[in-house]
Structures are given as structure tokens and as C-alpha cells.
N, C-alpha and C positions, 0 to 999 in steps of 0.2 A: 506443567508447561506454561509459559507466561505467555497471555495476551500479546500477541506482536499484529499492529495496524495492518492491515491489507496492505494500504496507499503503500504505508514504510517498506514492507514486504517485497513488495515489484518494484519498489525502484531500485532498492540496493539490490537486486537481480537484474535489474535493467542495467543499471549502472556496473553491476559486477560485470556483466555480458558485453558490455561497452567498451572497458576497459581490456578486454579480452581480447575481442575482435581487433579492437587498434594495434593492440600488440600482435597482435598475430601478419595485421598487413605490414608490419615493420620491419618484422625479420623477413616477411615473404620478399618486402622491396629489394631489401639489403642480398638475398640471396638473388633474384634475380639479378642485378649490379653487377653482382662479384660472378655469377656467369658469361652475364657478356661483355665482362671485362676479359673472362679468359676468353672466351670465343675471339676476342679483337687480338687477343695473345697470340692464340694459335693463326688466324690470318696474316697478321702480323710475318711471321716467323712463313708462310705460304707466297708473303710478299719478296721475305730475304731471298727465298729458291726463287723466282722469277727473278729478279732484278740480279740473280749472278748467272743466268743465260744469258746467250749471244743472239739477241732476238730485236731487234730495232720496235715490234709492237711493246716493250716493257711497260710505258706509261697506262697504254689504254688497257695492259693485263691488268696492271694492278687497279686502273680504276673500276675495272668490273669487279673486284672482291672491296671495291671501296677504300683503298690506300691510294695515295701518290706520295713523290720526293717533298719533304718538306723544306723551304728554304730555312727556317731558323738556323742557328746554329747550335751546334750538339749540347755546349759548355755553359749556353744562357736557361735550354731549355732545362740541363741536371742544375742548374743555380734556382731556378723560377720555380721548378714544377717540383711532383711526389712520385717517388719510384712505387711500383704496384708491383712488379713481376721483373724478375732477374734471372737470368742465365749464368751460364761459361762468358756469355761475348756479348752480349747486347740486354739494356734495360725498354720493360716499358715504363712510361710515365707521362701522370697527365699534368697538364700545364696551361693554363686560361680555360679551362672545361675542356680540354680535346688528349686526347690520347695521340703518344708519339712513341714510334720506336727507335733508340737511340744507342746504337753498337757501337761498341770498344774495339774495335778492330785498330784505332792507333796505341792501343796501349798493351796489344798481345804481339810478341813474338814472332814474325814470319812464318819460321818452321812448325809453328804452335799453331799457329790460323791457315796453315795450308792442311795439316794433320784434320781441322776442323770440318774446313769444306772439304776435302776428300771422303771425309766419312756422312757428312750431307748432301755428299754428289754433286758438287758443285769442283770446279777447275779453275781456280783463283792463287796464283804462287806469286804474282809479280806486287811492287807497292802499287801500280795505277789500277791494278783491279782492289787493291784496297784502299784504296782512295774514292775510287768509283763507289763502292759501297759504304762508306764512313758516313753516308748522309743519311739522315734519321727518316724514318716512314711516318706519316703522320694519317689518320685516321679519319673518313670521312664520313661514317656513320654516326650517327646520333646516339650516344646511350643515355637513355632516360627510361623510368619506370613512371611517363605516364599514367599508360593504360590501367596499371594495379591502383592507381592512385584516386584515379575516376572511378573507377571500380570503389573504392575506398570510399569517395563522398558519395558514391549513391545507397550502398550501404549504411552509413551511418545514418542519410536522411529517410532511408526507409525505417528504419531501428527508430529515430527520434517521432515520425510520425506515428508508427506503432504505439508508442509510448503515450503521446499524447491525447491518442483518441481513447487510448483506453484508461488514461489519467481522468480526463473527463467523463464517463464512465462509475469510475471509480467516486469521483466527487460528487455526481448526481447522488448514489447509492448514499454515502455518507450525508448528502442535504434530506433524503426522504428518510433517513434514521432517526434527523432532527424534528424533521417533522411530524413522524408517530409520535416520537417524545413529547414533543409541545400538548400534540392531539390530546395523548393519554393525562396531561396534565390541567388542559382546560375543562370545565364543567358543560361548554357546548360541543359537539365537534362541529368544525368547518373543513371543508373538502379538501387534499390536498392536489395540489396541483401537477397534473398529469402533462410530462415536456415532450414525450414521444411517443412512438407505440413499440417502444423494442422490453427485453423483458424487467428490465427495473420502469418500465410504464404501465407494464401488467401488471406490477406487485404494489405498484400504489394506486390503480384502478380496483386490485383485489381487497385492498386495505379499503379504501372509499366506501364499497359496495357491504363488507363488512360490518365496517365502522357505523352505515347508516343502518341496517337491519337491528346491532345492538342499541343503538339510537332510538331507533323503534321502540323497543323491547323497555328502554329502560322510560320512555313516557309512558306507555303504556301500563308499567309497572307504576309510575308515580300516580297515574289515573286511577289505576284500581284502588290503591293504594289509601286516595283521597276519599274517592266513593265508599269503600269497605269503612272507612273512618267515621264519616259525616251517619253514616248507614246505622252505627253502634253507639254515635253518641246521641244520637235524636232517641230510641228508644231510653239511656239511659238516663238522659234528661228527664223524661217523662217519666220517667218510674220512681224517680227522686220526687218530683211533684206529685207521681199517685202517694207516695209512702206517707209524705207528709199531711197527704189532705187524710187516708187511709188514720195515720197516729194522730189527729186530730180527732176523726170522728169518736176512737175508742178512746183515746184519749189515757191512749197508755205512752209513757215515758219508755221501756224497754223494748216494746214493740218498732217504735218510731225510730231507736236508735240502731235495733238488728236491722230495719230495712234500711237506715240510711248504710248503716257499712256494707251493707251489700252491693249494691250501685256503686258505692267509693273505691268497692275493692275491684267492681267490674271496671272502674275508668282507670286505674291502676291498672291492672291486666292489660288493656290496650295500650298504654301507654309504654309499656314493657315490651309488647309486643312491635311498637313502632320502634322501639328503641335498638332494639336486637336485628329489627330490619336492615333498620339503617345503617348499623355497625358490620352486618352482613358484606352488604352493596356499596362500604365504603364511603360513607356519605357522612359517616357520623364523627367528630373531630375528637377525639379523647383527648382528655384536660386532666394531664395527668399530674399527682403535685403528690405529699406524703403525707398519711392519717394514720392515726394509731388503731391498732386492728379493733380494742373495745369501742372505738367510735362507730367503725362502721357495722359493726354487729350491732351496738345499740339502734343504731338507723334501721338495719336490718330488722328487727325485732320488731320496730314501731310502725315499720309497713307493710305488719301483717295484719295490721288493726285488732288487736286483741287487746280485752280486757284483763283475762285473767293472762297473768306471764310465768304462775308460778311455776309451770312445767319445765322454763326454760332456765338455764344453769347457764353462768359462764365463770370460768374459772380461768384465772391467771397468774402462773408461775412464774416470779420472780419478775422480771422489767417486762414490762409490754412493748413488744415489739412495732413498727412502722412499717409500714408497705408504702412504695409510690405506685397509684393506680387511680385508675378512673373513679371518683367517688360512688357515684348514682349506680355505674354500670357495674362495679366491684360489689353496691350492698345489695343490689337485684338480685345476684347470683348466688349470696351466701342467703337471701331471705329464702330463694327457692328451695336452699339444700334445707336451711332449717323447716321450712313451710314440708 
């Protein structure tokens, strides 16, 4: 599975979720519209049955359902406006933002528009009751999706602040990754700096308190380290000085020269021993470059301080081969194997 960023991660979900919701209040807007677009249909048409009674309140009926007679006229409003809803006899359509209902009753038939209202319960046969009713209803509620819309920006700005607190969050997390980094790469560490108490403040308060106990450990280890050193070379000094004053007195040439390799081969030992420390604890730089394998066996060989070598064989078939490796730390290992 590939590596994919956190950060990256939640945002193209954030962003995906964003994208999502928006379109979801789109169609939600668009549906409610086209509801009480019909809703204003059907009143509409609750308007036409009031207005073909014989009722002198007609006006103040229909302003309780939110219609009156609209002055326009029929023929500017179908030129201006956009039909939404059609009948047998009458359009609605809106026109300057307003809904209007606009019936054809000049362009039906008499005996067709009385067939009409009779079957709408209304009692209209003569042309003055259809003249009466040829003027358009015009709409006096407001249709707007607001409310969804409000709805809409407090939503997104909850969603974008969600986002951003946990963006930043996200970014702290990534600066203190930088900063173990930097830590693990310096030779001292330095504290890292702790911005809150929530839990990426814990995790780099746990990292500090860590960081210092190893901290500890590793002076501590550089101390002993010194001390065990200084502790093995003063004896070994001095045993080079007894030998010699010792192969003086006898004043033998073989004697003087076994105890000096003795001590040579003790400061060697130590010195192997720092070495491997070091290499251990990571402290040691290998200097790696390419030697031909009989070189470093011959090294090998010559720090074992031996006079006589005839025990040791080396044999080489055909081309001698190269290795890239540490020199000193590559012929220490092949001396031990030979040793």
C-alpha cells in the first residue's frame, strides 16, 4: 500500500465531503422551489374557484390565501415572463420574480369554457363572466429558499472550521516529526519545544523526558568509557617502562622484545575494543573506499605481532578480488578470525 500524507488524506475527504454536501443543498433548494412553486399552482387555481363566486368579499378572499387581481396585462405578462405549469385554460408564469396566473379563457370556445366551469362548479356561460375572469392572479407570497441557504453557509462554515483546527493540529504533528528528526541527527539534543498540553504536547514532553534519560546514559557511558581507558593505559605505560628497565637489567634482546609485544598487543586490544564501541553506539564514521583482499589480510596478519608467520598460508586463485570496506575495521575482524 503506498504512503499517502495524513494532511493529503483529510483533506481530499474534507474536500470530497464538501463537494457533497453543496450538492446535496442544491437539489434540496431546487426541490423545495419547484414545491412551492406547485403549492402557489394549486392556490392559484383555489383562487380561480373564489373569484367565479358571487361574493363581493372576492378580494380580501383571495388575499387571505395571498393572491389579488393583477393589473398587468395577460399578453405582456406571456411576452416578459416563463410558463412553469399549464392547464386546459390557464398558465402559471413568472415574470420580474413574481408568479402570475394567466387564463386563456379568450381563446376557448364558450360552450368549451362553460363544459369547464360546470365540471369545476363554478356557473359562468355568459362572455361578461368571462371577461370578469380573463385577468391574471398574481402572487403575493415570497418564494425563496432562504432558510436552506442559511442553513447552507452555516454548515459549510462549521465544516471549514472543523477543518482548520484540525489542519493545524495536523501541522503541529508534522513540525514535532521534524523535530525528533533534526534531534536524532544532532550530536547534542536540545529540548523540543512543547506549544500545548493536549496530546501531540504529551508526545513531545514524552519525547524530551526520554530523549534526556538517553542523554544521560549516553555521558555516562562516554565517562566510564574515558575512565576504563585512562585506567588500562597508565598500567600499560608502566609495564612498557618495567620491561624495559626489566630487559636491561638481564640484558637479554628476546626477553625485552616478548614483553614489549605484550603491552603493544594489550594497547591494541583496547584500542579494538574502543573501536567496536564506537561502531556499536554509532559514533564511529566508516571511511569506506576499495582494497584488495591480500592487502588487508597482510595488515591482518601484521597485527598480530608475530614473528614467526610460517603457520599462516594465503592462497589466491586467479585475480584477487576487492572489497569496499572499512579498512582498520574490516582487517580487525579477519585478524580475530585468523588470531
Amino acid at each position: 500500500m503506498r504512503n499517502i500524507s495524513i494532511i493529503k488524506l483529510i483533506s481530499f475527504f474534507f474536500f470530497a465531503a464538501l463537494v457533497v454536501v453543496n450538492l446535496a443543498f442544491f437539489i434540496e433548494s431546487k426541490r423545495q422551489i419547484r414545491d412551492a412553486e406547485y403549492f402557489t399552482y394549486q392556490r392559484f387555481m383555489l383562487g380561480m374557484r373564489i373569484r367565479g363566486q358571487e361574493d363581493g368579499n372576492i378580494t380580501k378572499q383571495l388575499a387571505q390565501i395571498g393572491l389579488k387581481n393583477s393589473d398587468l396585462d395577460p399578453n405582456e405578462i406571456r411576452q416578459n415572463g416563463e410558463k412553469i405549469f399549464s392547464d386546459s385554460y390557464a398558465d402559471m408564469i413568472r415574470c420580474d420574480k413574481k408568479l402570475y396566473f394567466v387564463p386563456r379563457f379568450s381563446s376557448i370556445d364558450p360552450k368549451m369554457f362553460s363544459r369547464i366551469m360546470e365540471a369545476a362548479g363554478l356557473d359562468l356561460s355568459s362572455k361578461d363572466d368571462i371577461a370578469k375572469n380573463d385577468l391574471p392572479l398574481e402572487n403575493l407570497e415570497e418564494i425563496s429558499s432562504h432558510s436552506i441557504w442559511v442553513l447552507w453557509l452555516i454548515v459549510n462554515i462549521v465544516m471549514a472550521a472543523f477543518f482548520i483546527v484540525v489542519l493545524k493540529k495536523l501541522l503541529r504533528l508534522r513540525n514535532l516529526k521534524n523535530m525528533i528528526r533534526r534531534a536524532g541527527e544532532e550530536d547534542k539534543f536540545r529540548l523540543i519545544k512543547v506549544e500545548a498540553n493536549d496530546e501531540i504536547g504529551q508526545i513531545a514532553s514524552e519525547f524530551n523526558t526520554t530523549m534526556q534519560k538517553i542523554d544521560a546514559i549516553k555521558e555516562a557511558r562516554a565517562l566510564f568509557l574515558r575512565n576504563i581507558l585512562h585506567e588500562f593505559r597508565n598500567p600499560i605505560m608502566k609495564g612498557r617502562i618495567m620491561a624495559d628497565m626489566i630487559a636491561e637489567i638481564l640484558q637479554d634482546d628476546k626477553v625485552k622484545d616478548r614483553l614489549k609485544q605484550i603491552f603493544i598487543r594489550l594497547e591494541m586490544i583496547l584500542g579494538e575494543v574502543v573501536k567496536v564501541e564506537k561502531l556499536v553506539s554509532n559514533e564511529w564514521e566508516l571511511k569506506k573506499n576499495k582494497h584488495r583482499v591480500i592487502d588487508i589480510v597482510d595488515h591482518s596478519v601484521d597485527m598480530l605481532l608475530l614473528k614467526d608467520t610460517s603457520r599462516i598460508e594465503v592462497r589466491a586463485d586467479g585475480e584477487i578480488s576487492a572489497v569496499e570496506v572499512d579498512f582498520e575495521l574490516y582487517a580487525t575482524g579477519v585478524k580475530n578470525l585468523i588470531d
